[in-house]
C-alpha positions in Angstrom: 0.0 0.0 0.0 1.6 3.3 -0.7 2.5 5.5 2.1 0.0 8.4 1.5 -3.1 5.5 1.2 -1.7 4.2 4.5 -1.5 7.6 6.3 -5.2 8.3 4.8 -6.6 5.0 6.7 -4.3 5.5 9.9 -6.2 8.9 10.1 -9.9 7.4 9.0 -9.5 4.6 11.9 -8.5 7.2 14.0 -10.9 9.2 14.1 -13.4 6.6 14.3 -11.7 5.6 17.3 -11.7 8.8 18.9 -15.6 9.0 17.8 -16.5 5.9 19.3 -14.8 6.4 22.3 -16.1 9.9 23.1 -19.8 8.5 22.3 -18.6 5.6 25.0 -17.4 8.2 27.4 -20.5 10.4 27.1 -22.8 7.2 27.2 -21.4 6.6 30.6 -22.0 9.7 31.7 -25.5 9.4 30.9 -25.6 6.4 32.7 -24.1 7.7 35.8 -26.9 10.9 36.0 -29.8 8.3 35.1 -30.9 7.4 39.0 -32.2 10.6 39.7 -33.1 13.7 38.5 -30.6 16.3 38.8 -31.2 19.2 41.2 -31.4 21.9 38.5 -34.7 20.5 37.0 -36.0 19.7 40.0 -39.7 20.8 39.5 -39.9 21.0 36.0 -39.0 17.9 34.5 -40.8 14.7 36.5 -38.9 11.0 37.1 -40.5 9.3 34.3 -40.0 12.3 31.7 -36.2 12.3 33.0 -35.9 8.5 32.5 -37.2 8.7 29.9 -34.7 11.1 28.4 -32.1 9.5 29.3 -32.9 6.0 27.7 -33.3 8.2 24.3 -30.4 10.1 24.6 -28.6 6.2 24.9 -30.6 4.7 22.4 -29.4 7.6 19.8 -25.7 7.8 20.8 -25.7 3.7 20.5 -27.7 4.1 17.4 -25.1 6.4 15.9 -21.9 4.4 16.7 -23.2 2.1 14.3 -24.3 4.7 11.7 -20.1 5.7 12.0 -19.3 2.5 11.5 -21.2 2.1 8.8 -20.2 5.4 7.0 -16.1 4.4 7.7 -16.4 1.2 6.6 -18.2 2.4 3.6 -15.7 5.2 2.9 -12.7 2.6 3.3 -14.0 0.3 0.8 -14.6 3.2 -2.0 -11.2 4.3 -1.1 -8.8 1.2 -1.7 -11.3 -1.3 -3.7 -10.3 0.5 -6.6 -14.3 1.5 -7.8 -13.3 5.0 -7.6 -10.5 4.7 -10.7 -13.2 2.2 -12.5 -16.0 4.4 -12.1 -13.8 7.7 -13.5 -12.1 6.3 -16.3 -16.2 4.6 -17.0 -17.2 8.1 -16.4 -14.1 9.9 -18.9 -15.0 7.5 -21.5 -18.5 8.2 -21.9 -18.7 11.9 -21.3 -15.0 13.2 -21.6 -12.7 15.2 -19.2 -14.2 18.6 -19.5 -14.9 20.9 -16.2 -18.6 20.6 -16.3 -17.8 16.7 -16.5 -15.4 16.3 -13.9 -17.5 18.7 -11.9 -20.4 15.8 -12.6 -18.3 12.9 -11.7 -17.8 14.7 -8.6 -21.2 15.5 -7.8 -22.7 12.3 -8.3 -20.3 10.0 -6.4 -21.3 12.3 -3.7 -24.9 11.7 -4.4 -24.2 7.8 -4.8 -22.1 7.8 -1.1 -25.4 9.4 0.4 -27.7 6.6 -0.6 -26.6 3.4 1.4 -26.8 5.9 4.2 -30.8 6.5 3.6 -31.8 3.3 5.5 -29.9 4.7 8.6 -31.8 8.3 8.2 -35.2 5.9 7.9 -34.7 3.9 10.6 -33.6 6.9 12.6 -36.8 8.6 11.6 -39.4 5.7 11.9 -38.0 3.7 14.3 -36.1 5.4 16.7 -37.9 8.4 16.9 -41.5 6.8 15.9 -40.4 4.4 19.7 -40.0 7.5 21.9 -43.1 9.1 20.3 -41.3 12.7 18.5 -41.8 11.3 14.9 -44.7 13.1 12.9 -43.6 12.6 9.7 -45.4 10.8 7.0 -43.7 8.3 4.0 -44.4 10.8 1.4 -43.4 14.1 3.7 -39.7 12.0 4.3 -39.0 10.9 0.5 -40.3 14.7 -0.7 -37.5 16.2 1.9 -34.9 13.9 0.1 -35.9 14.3 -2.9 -35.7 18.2 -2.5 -32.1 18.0 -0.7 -30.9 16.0 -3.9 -32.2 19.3 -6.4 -31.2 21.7 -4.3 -27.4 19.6 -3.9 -27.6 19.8 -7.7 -28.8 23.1 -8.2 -25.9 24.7 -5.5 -23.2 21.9 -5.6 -22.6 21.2 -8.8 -21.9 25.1 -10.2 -19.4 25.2 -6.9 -17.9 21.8 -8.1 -17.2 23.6 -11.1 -16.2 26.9 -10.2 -13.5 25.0 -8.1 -12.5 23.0 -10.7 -12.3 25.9 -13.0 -10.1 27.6 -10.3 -7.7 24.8 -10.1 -7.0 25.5 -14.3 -7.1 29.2 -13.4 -4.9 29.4 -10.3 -2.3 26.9 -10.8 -0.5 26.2 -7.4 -2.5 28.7 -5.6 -5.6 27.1 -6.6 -6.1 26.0 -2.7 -6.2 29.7 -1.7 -8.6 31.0 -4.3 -11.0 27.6 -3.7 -11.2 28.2 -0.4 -11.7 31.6 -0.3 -14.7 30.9 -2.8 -16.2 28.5 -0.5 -15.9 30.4 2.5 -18.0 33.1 0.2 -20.4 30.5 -1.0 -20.9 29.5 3.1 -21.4 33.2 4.1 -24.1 33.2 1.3 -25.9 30.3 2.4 -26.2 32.3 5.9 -28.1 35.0 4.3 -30.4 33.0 1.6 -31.3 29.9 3.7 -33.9 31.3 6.3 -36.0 33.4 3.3 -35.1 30.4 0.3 -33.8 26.9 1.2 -35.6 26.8 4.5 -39.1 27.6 3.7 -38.9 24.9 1.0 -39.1 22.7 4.1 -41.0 23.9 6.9 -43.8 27.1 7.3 -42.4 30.0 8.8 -44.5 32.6 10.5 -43.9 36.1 11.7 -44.0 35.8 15.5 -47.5 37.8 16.6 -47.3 41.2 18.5 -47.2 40.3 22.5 -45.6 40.0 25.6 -43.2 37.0 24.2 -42.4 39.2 21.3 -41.6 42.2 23.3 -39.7 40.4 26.1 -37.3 38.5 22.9 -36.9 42.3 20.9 -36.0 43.5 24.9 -33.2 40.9 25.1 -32.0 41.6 21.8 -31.4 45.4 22.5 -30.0 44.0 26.1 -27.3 42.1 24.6 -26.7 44.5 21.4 -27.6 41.6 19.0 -29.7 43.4 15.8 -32.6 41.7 15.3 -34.8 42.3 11.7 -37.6 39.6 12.2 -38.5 36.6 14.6 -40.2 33.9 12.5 -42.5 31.0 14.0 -41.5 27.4 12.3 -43.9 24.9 12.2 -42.1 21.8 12.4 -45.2 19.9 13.4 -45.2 17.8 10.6 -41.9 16.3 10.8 -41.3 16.0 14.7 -42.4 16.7 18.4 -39.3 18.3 19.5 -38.6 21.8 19.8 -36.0 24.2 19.3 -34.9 27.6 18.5 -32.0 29.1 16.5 -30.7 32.3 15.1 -29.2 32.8 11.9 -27.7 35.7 10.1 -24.0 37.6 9.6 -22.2 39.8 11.4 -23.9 42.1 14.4 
């Protein structure tokens, strides 16, 4: 094996050790807090709801260690079973070496890594969460979300495959610096467009109505000097039980 294939599977297995023994180390954790309820939700969260927790917060983290394993040992075989050289020169022969080509080649080996990993998102979804009673999402609402990640991979991905590839015949050695730096743009980009475009594609946002909540959230904001333009409602109802909140945006 040559030395750089070896260093790339020294590092792989290391980090899946490091993974796996972090999840280990947490899961412990968990195990230790599990007898009783700690003192600082005392009052709000009962024994059963706490026990509850915990055996989910186990059952996920277990759940994932084999998802990793799965994913390594996946990435391991592409890597040195020599399908990735088959598949490219299959791939060259048919529809040439161009940019927009390689740029395809890229994208869907990406797209055909993602798919042996759908019957751990499923399970995930309809078992796991379906057991602990958070799932709320239908068949046709779960394949409709993948189907919609896969366009909107296509419709973003693929012109920043090529773009980077472009930059690499562009750049020459400095082709690193200049891909980079057009990623990094392409990330910041995705900050501004996702809440008002990729996001709504998925889930119903709402302006939050005028009231005390409202008021008291604006009042924190001008508390801690964080600018805030809007405060939107999702309705993730249809999907799952559990709730959350975020903020999303660039710079102050």
């Amino acid at each position: 094996m040559p030395p750089f294939a070896t260093i790339a599977l020294v590092l792989i297995l290391a980090r899946v050790i490091a993974e796996l023994w972090l999840s280990r180390f947490n899961q412990r954790h968990v195990r230790a807090q599990a007898n009783e309820v700690p003192p600082a939700f005392r009052g709000i969260i009962d024994e059963a709801t706490y026990r509850r927790s915990i055996d989910y917060t186990l059952a996920k983290s277990r759940f994932g260690d084999i998802a990793n394993l799965f994913d390594a040992g996946l990435l391991i075989a592409l890597l040195f079973s020599g399908v990735l050289p088959w598949a490219f020169e299959r791939f060259s022969v048919s529809l040439g070496t161009s940019i927009l080509a390689m740029a395809g080649f890229l994208f869907v080996t990406g797209v055909a890594l993602s798919i042996p990993g759908l019957p751990f998102a499923w399970y995930a979804q309809f078992k796991l969460e379906e057991r602990f009673g958070f799932n709320t999402t239908t068949t046709r609402t779960w394949v409709l979300d993948r189907v919609k990640g896969f366009l909107l991979a296509g419709l973003l991905g693929y012109p920043l495959l090529a773009l980077v590839l472009k930059l690499v015949e562009w750049t020459g050695t400095n082709w690193w610096l200049w891909s980079a730096a057009v990623v990094i743009a392409f990330q910041l980009l995705l900050l501004l467009i996702a809440p008002v475009i990729i996001m709504p594609l998925f889930n119903k946002f709402t302006p939050l109505p005028e009231g005390a909540l409202r008021e008291r959230l604006f009042a924190l904001a001008q508390r801690t000097n964080f600018p805030t333009r809007s405060i939107e409602v999702m309705d993730g109802s249809k999907r799952s039980r559990h709730s959350n909140a975020f903020f999303t945006g660039f710079g102050r």
